[in-house]
C-alpha positions in Angstrom: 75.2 107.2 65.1 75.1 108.0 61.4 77.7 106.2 59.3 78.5 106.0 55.5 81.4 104.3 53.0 82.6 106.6 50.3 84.3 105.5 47.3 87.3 107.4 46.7 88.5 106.5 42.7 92.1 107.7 42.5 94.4 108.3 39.3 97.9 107.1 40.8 100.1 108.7 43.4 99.2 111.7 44.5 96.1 113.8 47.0 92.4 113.5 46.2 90.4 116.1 47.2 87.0 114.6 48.7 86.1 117.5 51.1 83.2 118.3 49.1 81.1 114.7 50.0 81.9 115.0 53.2 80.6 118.0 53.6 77.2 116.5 52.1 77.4 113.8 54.2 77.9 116.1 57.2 75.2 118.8 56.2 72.8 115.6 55.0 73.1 114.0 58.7 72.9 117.0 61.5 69.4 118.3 59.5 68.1 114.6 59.5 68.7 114.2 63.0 69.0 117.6 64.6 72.7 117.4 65.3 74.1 120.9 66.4 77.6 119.5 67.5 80.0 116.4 67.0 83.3 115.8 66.0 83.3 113.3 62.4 86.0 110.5 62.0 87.2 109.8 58.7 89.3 106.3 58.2 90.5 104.9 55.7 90.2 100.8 55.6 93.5 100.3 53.0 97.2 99.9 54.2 98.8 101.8 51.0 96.9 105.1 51.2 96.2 108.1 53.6 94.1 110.4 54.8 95.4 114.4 54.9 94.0 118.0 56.1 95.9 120.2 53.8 96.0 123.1 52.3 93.3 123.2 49.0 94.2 126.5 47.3 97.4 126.4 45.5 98.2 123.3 43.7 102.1 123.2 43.9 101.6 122.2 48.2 100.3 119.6 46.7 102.8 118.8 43.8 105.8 119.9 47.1 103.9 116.6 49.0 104.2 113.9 46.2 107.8 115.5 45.4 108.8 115.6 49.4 107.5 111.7 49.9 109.1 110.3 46.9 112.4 111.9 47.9 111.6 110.1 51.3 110.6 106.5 50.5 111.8 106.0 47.0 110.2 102.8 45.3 112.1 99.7 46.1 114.0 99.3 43.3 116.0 102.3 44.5 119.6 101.6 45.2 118.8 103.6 48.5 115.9 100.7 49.3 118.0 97.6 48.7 117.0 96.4 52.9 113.2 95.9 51.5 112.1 92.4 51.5 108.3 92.5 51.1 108.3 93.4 46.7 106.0 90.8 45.9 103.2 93.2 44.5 106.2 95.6 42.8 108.4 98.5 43.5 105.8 100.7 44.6 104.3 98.6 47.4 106.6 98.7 50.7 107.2 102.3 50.1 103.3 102.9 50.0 103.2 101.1 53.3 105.7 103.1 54.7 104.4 106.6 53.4 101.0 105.5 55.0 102.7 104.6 58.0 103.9 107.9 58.5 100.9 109.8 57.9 97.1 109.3 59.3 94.6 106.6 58.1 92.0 107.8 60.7 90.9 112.0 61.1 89.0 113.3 63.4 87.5 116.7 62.8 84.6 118.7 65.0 81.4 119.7 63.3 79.2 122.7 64.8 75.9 123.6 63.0 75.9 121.3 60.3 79.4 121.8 58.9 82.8 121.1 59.5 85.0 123.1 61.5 88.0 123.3 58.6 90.2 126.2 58.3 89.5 128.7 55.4 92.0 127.0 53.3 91.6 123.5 54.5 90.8 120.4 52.4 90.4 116.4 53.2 92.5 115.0 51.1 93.3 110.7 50.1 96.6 110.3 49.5 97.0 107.4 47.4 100.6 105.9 47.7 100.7 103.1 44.5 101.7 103.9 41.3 98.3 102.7 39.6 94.5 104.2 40.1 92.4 102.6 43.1 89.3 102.6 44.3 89.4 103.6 48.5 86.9 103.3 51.0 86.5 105.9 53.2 84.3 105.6 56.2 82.7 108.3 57.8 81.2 108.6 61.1 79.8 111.4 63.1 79.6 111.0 66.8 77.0 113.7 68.3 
């Protein structure tokens, strides 16, 4: 079945909307090979980020994330995170494995007549957990 990698360039903590490719990708793939239904996976192959469905209209649920997770897992160097051993790549790392670990790195979401099946105010979002930009693979794959 079709498959693609996208590259998902990040600017630090924070969501990155991508729903707009995927939707490409999606429409691209049913006309090319007469697909009228599947259901898409979206993973992402990093341990630091993750993949959301959220809400794309008002920009503070997005700014309420970032502020909610940060309260949650602080970086390391935070008095409150003094039981994490794994800092060798800095203050931000075990926390971003722990905010990843608590949210999705693989989405699955059904696709009828060439587009997805998103809510009205529904985005795909990458939400990068380090403090510095990346660049995230994201593979797609839609399963007729």
């Amino acid at each position: 079945m079709p498959q693609t990698t996208l590259t998902i360039a990040t600017n630090g903590p924070g969501l990155t909307e991508f729903t707009r490719a995927v939707e490409e990708f999606v429409r691209r793939v049913t006309e090319e090979n007469g697909i009228n239904e599947g259901l898409l996976t979206v993973f992402v192959r990093h341990t630091s980020c993750s993949l959301l469905i959220q809400e794309n209209a008002d920009p503070d649920v997005r700014r309420d994330l970032d502020a909610f997770f940060n309260r949650l897992v602080p970086p390391s160097d935070h008095p409150s995170m003094c039981w994490v051993v794994h800092t060798a790549e800095g203050p931000d790392d075990m926390p971003a494995h722990i905010k990843a670990a608590l949210t999705a790195v693989s989405i699955s979401i059904p696709v009828s007549h060439g587009r997805l099946l998103l809510g009205t105010w529904q985005g795909i979002y990458l939400f990068e957990h380090r403090d510095r930009p990346h660049r995230r693979e994201v593979v797609l794959h839609l399963s007729a």
